[in-house]
C-alpha positions in Angstrom: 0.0 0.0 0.0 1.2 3.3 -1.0 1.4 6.1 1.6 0.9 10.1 0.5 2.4 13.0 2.2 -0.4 15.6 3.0 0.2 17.5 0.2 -0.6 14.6 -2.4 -3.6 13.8 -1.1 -4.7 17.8 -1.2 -3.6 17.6 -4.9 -5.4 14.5 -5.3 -8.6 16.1 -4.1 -8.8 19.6 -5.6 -8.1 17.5 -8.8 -11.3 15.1 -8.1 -13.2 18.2 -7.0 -12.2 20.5 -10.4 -13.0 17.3 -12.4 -16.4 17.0 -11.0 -16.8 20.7 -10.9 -16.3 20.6 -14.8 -18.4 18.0 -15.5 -21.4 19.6 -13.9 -20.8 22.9 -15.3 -20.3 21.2 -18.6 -23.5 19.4 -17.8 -25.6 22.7 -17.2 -24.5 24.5 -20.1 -25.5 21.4 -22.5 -29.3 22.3 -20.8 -28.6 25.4 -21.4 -28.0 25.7 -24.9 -29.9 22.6 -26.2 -33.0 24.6 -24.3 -32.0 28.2 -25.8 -32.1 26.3 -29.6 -35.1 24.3 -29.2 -37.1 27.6 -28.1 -35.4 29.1 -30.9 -37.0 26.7 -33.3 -39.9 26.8 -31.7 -40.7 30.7 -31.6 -39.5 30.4 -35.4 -41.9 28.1 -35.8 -44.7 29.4 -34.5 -44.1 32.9 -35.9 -44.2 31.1 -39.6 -47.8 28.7 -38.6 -49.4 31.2 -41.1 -47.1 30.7 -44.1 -49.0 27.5 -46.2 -48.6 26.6 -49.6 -51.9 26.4 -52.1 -52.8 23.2 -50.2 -53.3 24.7 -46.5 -50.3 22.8 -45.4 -47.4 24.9 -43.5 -44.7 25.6 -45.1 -42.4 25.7 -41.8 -42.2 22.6 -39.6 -40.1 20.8 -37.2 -37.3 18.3 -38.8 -35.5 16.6 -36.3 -32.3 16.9 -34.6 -29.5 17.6 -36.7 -26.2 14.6 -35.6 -24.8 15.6 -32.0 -21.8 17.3 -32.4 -18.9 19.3 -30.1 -19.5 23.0 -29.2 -16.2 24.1 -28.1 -16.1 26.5 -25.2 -14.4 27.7 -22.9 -15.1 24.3 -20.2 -14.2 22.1 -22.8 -16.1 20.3 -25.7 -19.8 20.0 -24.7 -21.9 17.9 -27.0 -25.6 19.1 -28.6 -27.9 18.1 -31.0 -29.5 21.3 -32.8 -33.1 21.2 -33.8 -33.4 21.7 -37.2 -36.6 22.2 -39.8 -38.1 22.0 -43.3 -39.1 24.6 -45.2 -41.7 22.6 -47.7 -40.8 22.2 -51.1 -37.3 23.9 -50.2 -35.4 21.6 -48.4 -34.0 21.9 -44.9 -32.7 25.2 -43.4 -29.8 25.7 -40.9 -30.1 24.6 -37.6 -31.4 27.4 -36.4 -33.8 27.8 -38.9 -33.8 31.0 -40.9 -34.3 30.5 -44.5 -31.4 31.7 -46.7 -33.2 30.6 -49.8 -34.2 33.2 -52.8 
């Protein structure tokens, strides 16, 4: 069995309690921002519910998640997957959802 002096085993535990620290704050921002884009989508969404083709069918709806992928930030790499939507008969828009179309 190994022995550490005092000051190992304080280095030991601010490194388990910074890791941990991390992790949750990594943890709430990934709520965060998957939250902030899905009521981003959604607000688009509903601020387009009167835009239909000839048909009476909307022309702005939900697609999906786009594939989860890293945000960088300053805490480290946190993963999300961004809401995306179709605009019908015009394909799919950026994640975010604002049509760049012409």
């Amino acid at each position: 069995m190994k022995h550490h002096t005092t000051e190992e085993v304080g280095r030991l535990v601010k490194e388990e309690f910074e890791k941990s620290l991390e992790g949750l704050l990594r943890k709430g921002a990934r709520k965060m921002l998957c939250t902030a884009l899905e009521m981003e989508v959604e607000e688009y969404i509903e601020g387009s519910k009167e835009l239909r083709d000839e048909r009476g069918r909307r022309l702005v709806v939900r697609n999906g998640h786009h594939r989860e992928r890293d945000l960088i930030t300053g805490i480290g790499k946190i993963p999300i997957k961004q809401p995306r939507q179709a605009i019908a008969e015009r394909g799919i828009v950026s994640a975010v959802g604002y049509y760049r179309g012409t």
